[in-house]
VMD Tcl script that builds the backbone (N, CA, C; Angstrom):
set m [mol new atoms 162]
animate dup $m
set s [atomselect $m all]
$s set {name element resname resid chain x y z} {
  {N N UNK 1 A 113.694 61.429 47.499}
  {CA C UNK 1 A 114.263 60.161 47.132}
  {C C UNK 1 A 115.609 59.955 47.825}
  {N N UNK 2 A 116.581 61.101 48.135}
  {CA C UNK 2 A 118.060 60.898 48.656}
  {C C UNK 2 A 117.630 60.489 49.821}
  {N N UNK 3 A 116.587 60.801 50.689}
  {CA C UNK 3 A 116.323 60.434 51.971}
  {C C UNK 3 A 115.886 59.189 52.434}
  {N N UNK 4 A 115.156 58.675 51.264}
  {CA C UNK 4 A 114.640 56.996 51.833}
  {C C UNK 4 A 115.951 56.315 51.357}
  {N N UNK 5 A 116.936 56.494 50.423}
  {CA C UNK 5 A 118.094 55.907 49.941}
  {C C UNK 5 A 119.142 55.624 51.335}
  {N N UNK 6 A 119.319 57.198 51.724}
  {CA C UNK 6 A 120.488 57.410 52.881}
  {C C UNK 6 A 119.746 56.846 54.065}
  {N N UNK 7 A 118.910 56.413 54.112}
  {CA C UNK 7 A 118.252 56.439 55.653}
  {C C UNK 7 A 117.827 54.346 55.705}
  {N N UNK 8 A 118.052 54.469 54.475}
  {CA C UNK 8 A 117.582 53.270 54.496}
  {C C UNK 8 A 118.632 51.918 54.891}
  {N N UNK 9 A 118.426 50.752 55.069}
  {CA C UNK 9 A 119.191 49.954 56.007}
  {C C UNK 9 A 119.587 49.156 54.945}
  {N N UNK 10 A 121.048 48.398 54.647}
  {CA C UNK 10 A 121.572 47.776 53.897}
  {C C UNK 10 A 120.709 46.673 53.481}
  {N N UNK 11 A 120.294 45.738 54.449}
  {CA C UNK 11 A 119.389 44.371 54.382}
  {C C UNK 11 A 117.932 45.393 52.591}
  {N N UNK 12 A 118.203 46.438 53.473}
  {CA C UNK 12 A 116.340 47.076 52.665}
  {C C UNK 12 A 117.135 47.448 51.437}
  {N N UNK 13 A 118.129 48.000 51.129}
  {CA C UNK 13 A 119.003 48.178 50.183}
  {C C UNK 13 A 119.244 46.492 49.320}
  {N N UNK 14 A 119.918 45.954 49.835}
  {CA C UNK 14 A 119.784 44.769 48.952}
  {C C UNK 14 A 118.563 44.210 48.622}
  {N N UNK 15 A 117.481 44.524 49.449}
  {CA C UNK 15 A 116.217 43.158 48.809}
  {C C UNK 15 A 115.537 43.888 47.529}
  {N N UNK 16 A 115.804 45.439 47.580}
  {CA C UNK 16 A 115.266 46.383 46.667}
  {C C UNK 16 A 116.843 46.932 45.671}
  {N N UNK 17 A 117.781 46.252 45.148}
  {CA C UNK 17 A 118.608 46.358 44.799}
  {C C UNK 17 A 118.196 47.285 43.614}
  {N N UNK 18 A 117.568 46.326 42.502}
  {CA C UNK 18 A 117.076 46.700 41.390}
  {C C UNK 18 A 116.227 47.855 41.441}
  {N N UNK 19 A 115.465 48.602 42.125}
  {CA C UNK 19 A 114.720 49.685 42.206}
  {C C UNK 19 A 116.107 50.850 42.746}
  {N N UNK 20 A 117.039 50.903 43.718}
  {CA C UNK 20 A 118.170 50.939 43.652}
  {C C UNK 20 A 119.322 51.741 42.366}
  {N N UNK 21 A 118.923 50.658 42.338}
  {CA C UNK 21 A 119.652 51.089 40.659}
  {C C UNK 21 A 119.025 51.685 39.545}
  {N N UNK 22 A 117.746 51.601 39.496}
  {CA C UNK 22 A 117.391 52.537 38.936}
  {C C UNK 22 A 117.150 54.022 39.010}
  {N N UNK 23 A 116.944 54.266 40.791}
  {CA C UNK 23 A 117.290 55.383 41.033}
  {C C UNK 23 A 118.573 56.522 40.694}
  {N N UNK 24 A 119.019 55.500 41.013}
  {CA C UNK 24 A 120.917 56.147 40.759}
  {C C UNK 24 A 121.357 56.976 39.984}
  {N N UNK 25 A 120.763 56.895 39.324}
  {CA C UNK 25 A 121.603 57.669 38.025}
  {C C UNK 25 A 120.800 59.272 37.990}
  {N N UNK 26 A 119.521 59.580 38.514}
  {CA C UNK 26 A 118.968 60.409 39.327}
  {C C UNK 26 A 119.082 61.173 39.891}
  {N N UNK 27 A 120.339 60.670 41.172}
  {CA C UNK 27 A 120.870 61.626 41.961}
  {C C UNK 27 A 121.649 62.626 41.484}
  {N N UNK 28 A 122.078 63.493 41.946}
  {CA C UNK 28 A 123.374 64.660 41.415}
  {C C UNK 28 A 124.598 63.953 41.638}
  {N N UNK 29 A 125.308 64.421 41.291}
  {CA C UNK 29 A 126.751 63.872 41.619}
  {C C UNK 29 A 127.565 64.062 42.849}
  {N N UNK 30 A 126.912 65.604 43.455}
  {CA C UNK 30 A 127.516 65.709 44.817}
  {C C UNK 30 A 126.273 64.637 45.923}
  {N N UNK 31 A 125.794 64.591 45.889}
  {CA C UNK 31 A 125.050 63.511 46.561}
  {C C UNK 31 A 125.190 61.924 46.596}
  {N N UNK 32 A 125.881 61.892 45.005}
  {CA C UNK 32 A 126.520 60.057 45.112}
  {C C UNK 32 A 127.444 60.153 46.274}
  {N N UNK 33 A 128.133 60.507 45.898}
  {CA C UNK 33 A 129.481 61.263 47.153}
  {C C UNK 33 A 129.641 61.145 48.382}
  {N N UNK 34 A 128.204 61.210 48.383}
  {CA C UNK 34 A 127.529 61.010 49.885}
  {C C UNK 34 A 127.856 59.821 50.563}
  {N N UNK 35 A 127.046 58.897 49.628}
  {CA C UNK 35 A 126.851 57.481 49.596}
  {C C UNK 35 A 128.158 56.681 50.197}
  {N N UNK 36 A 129.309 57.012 49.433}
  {CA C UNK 36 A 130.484 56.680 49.419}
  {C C UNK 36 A 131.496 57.585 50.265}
  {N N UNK 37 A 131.403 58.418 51.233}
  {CA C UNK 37 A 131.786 58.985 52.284}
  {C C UNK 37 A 131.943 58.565 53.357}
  {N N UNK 38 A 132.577 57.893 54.419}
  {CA C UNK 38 A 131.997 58.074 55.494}
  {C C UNK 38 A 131.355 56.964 56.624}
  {N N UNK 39 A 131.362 56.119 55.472}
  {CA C UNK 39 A 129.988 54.761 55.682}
  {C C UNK 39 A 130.672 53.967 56.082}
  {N N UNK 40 A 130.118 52.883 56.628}
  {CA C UNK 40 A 131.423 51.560 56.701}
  {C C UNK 40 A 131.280 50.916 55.250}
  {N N UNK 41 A 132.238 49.866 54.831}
  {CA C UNK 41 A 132.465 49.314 53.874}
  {C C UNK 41 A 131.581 48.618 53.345}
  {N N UNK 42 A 130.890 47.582 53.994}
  {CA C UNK 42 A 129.934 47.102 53.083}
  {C C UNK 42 A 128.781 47.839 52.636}
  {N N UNK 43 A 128.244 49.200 52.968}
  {CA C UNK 43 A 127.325 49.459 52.653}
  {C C UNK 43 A 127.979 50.661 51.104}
  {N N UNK 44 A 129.375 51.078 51.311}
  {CA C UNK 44 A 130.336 51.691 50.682}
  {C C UNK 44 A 130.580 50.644 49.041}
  {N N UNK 45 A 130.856 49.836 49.785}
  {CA C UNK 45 A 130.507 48.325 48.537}
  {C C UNK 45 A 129.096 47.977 47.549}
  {N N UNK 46 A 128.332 48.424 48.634}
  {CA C UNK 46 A 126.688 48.519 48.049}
  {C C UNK 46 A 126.755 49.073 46.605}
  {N N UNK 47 A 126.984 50.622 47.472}
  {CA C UNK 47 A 126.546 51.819 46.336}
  {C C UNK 47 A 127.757 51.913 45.081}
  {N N UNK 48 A 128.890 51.389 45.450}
  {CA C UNK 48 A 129.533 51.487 44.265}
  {C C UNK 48 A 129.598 50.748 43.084}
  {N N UNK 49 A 128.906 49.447 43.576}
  {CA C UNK 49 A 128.695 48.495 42.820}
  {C C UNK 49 A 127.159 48.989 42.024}
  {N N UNK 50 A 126.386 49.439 42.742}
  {CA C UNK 50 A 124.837 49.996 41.656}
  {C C UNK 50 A 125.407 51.298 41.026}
  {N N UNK 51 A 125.993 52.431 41.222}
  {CA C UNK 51 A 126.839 53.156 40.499}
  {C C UNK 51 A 127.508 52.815 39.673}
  {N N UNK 52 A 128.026 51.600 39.646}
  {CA C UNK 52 A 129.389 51.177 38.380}
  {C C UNK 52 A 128.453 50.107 37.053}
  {N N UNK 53 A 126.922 49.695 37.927}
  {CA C UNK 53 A 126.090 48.544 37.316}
  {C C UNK 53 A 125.703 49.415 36.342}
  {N N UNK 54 A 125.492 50.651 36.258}
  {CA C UNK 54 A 124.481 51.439 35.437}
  {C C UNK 54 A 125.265 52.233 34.206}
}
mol reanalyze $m
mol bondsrecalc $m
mol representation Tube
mol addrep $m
């Protein structure tokens, strides 16, 4: 599941928001981490916003 998440493209991230978010809470905690590492901002914006939704 971390792999179709991280690999996946913002546009595919937003149209599947809600599946998204349900994943989330799923992951480990060193792996959110991930998400929010590194990334450029809007996709950094993505995940913190389905992290903070849940």
């Amino acid at each position: 599941m971390h792999r179709i998440l991280a690999n996946a493209e913002l546009p595919q991230l937003r149209t599947h928001r809600s599946t998204a978010a349900r994943l989330a809470p799923l992951l480990p905690t060193k792996l959110k981490a991930t998400y929010l590492v590194g990334v450029d901002g809007e996709r950094q914006r993505f995940w913190i916003e389905v992290f903070t939704s849940g």
